[in-house]
N, C-alpha and C positions, 0 to 999 in steps of 0.2 A: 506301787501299782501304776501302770502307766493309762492303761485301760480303763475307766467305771464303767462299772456292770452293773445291773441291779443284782445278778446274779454268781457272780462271783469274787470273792474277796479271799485275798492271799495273806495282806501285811496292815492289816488295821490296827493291831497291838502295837504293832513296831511303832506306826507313825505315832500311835496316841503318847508314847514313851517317850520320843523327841521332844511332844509338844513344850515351851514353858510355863512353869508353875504357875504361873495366872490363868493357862486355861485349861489348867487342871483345874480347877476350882468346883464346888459340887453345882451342879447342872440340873436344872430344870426337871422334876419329875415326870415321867411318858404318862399320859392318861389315855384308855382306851377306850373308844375307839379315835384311832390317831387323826383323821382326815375323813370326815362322812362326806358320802357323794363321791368317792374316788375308789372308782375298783381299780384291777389289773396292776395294782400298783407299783411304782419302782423307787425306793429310796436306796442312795450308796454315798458314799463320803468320799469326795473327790481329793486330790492332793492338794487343793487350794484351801482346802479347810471347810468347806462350804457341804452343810447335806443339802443333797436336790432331791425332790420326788413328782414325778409327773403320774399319772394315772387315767384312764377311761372318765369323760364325764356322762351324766346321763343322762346329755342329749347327743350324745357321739358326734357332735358336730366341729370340734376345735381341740387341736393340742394346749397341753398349760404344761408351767412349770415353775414349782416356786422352791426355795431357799433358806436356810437355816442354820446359826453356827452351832445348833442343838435340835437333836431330833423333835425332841418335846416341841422345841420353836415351830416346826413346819404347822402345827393347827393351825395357827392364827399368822404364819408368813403370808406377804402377800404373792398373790399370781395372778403370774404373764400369760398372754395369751402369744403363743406361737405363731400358730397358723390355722387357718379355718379351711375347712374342706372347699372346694370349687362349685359355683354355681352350674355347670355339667360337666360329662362325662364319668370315667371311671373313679375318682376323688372324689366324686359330688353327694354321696352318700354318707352311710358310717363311718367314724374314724374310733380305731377297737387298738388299748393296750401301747400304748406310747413306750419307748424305750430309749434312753438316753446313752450316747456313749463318747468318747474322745476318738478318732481315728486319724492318724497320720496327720497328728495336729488339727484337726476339723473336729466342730461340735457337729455329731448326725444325732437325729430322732428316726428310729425306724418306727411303722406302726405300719395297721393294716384298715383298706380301705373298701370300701364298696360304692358303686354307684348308686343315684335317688332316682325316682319313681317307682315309687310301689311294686309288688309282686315277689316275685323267687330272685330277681334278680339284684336286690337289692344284697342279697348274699354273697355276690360273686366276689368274693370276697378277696384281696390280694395284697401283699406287702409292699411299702413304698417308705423313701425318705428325705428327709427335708435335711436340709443342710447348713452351719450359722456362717455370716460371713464375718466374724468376727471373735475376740478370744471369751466375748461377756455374752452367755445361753439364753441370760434374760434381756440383755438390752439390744441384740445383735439381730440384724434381717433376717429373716428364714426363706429357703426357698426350695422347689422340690429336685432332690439331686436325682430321682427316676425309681423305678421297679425293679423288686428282686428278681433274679433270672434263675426260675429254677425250672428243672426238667421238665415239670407238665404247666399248663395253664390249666391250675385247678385252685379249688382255696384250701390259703394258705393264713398263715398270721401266725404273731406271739415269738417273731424273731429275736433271739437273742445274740450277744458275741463276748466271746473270752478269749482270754490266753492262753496256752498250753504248752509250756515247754517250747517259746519262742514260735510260735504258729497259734492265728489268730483264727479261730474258727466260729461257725455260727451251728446254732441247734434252733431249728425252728417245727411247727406243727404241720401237716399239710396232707389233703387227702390226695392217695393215690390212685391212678386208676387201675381195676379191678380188682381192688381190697373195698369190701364190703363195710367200712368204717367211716366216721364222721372226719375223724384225723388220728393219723399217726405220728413220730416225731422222728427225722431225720438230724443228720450230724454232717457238716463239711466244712473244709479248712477254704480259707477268703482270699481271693485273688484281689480283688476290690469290696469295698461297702457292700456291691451289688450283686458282685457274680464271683463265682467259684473257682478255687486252683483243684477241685480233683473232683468226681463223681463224688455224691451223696452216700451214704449210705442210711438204710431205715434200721432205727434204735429198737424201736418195740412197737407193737401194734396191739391197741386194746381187746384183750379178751376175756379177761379175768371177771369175775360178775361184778365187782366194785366197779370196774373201769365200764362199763356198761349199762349202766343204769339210766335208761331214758336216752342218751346218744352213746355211740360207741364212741369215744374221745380216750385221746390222749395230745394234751394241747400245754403251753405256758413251761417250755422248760426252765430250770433256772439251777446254776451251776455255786455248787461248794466245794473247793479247796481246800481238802485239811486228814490232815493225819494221817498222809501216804495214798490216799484215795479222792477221787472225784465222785462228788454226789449229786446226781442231777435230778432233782427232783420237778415234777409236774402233775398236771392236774388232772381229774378224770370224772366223767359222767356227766349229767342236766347240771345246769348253771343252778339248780335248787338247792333244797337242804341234802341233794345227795350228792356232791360237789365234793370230791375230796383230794387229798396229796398221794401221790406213787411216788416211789423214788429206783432209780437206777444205779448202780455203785461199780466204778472201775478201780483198779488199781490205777496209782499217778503214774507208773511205767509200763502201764500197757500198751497196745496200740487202742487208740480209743476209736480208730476206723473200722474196728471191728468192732460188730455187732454182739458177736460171741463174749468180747472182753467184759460186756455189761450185762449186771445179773439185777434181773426185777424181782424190787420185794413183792413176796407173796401176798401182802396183806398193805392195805394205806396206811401210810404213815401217818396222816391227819385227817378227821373226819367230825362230822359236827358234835355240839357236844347240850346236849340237852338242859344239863345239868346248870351248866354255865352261860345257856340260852347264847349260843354262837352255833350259828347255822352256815352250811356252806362254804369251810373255811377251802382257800384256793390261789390260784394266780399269784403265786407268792416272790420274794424276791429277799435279797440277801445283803444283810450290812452288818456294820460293827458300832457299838456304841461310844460312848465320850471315850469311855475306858478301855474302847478296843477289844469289846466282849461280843461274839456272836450274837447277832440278831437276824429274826427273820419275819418278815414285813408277808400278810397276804392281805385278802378282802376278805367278808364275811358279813352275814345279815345279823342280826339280832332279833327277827324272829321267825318262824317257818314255814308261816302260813304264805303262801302268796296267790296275788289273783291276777291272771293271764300270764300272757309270756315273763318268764324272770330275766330274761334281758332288759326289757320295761320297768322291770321296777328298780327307783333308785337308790335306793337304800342298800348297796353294797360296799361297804364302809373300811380304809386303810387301819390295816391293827397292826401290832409290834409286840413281840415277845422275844424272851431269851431263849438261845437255844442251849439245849445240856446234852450231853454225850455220856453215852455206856460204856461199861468196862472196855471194852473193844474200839474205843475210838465213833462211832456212829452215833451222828445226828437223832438226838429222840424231839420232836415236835408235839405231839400230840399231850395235853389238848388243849385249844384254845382256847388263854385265861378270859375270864367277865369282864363285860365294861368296865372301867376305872383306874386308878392308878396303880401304877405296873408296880409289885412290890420290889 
């Protein structure tokens, strides 16, 4: 894979098959919760051997990213600080949902920003990114490479990018004007980091009562590669405990620029779990283990209650679990295992 994506992974088995027997070796057990304080998360395993995971902190003031040659390792890796929002203008605000990627040989972090001083405006929310001048993410200058150019000046965030069949496309969230929604999630192939080779098109629009719950959202896509199909799954409703996963499924030879090609499950595929006291599970993103086995990384609370805005509260915490497929090839997620070691 020439690409890292938090969101999608083609040949993790492959590579982990190469590796030599020494680093096959049995690996650190994952305890969950993997990373507290880190929602939005991204972990993927780069070709240089290295897992990276950046995430939302929760004073949305600065990019991080730290490293691990085992997932388990990422707890206790240490973290770099990237970059820090700007003392004004439109950076000077929140910085929401970091994502890491390789481009045309260039380390980018997309993420999404807002400007400071209090009020509604703090929301206007918009995608931008930074860029490393050098081949090491963590020791290398960052600096800002500019703002996504997408059709409206509206908010946007939770930009993603993959491959597909030799075309590099982005799926990102973003509200449009006169849809009555918080965000929808759009698809289009990359001219640049920044701007587009073809018109947009809009994937789905929250309507379903899951996807509705407290905001109409549909936000955080994140792309699976496997078994003749693309799965793109994302998030839906209040950042609370009714925060849950949809997913989208094409066929790998369809035109994926169509809307029609993609068929939304009726029902979330992830959703908090009482039982197991994981609330809110969401924002997820997609890697492979030592052994090149499906894994799928979100955030999620550990408990339900919360008092004011849940964007405020810090406790949305990076978890990891395997992912298992049904007779039919399709991703089963649900439900998010308990704190502690992943068995």
């Amino acid at each position: 894979m020439s690409d890292p994506t938090r969101r999608l992974f083609l040949a993790g088995a492959a590579a982990t098959a190469a590796m030599p027997a020494f680093a096959q070796k049995k690996t650190p057990t994952i305890v969950n919760p993997l990373v507290r304080n880190r929602a939005d998360a991204q972990v993927f395993r780069h070709t240089d051997g290295w897992y990276y995971l950046t995430g939302s902190v929760p004073e949305y003031d600065r990019l991080v990213l730290r490293r691990s040659r085992t997932i388990a390792g990422l707890s206790t890796a240490k973290e770099a600080v990237l970059w820090r929002h700007e003392k004004t203008g439109p950076m000077s605000g929140f910085l929401w949902a970091p994502e890491l990627h390789m481009i045309d040989n260039r380390w980018i972090m997309y993420f999404a920003a807002g400007p400071s001083g209090g009020g509604e405006d703090v929301f206007r929310i918009r995608t931008y990114a930074v860029v490393c001048d050098g081949p090491d993410p963590m020791t290398g200058k960052w600096s800002v490479l500019g703002q996504l150019q997408t059709p409206w000046d509206s908010f946007n965030l939770d930009s993603t990018v993959f491959m597909h069949r030799g075309t590099r496309y982005m799926a990102w969230a973003q509200r449009e004007p006169g849809i009555e929604t918080n965000s929808n999630l759009y698809l289009a192939p990359l001219a640049t980091p920044l701007t587009f080779a073809a018109s947009p098109v809009r994937l789905t629009v929250p309507t379903l009562d899951w996807e509705i719950r407290g905001f109409k959202v549909a936000e955080a896509p994140a792309v699976l590669a496997r078994n003749g199909r693309l799965f793109m799954t994302y998030s839906a409703s209040a950042t609370d405990a009714r925060y849950c996963m949809g997913m989208l499924t094409a066929r790998d030879d369809a035109n994926i620029m169509d809307a029609a090609a993609w068929a939304k499950s009726p029902v979330p595929v992830m959703t908090s779990s009482p039982e197991h006291k994981i609330f809110g599970p969401g924002h997820n993103s997609f890697t492979v283990d030592e052994r090149g086995r499906d894994m799928l990384v979100f955030h999620a609370r550990d408990y339900e209650a919360i008092k004011g805005d849940p964007l405020f509260d810090p406790n949305r915490h990076t978890r990891v679990q395997r992912i298992r497929y049904d007779g039919k090839g399709v991703p089963i997620f649900n439900p998010p295992v308990a704190n502690g070691p992943l068995a």
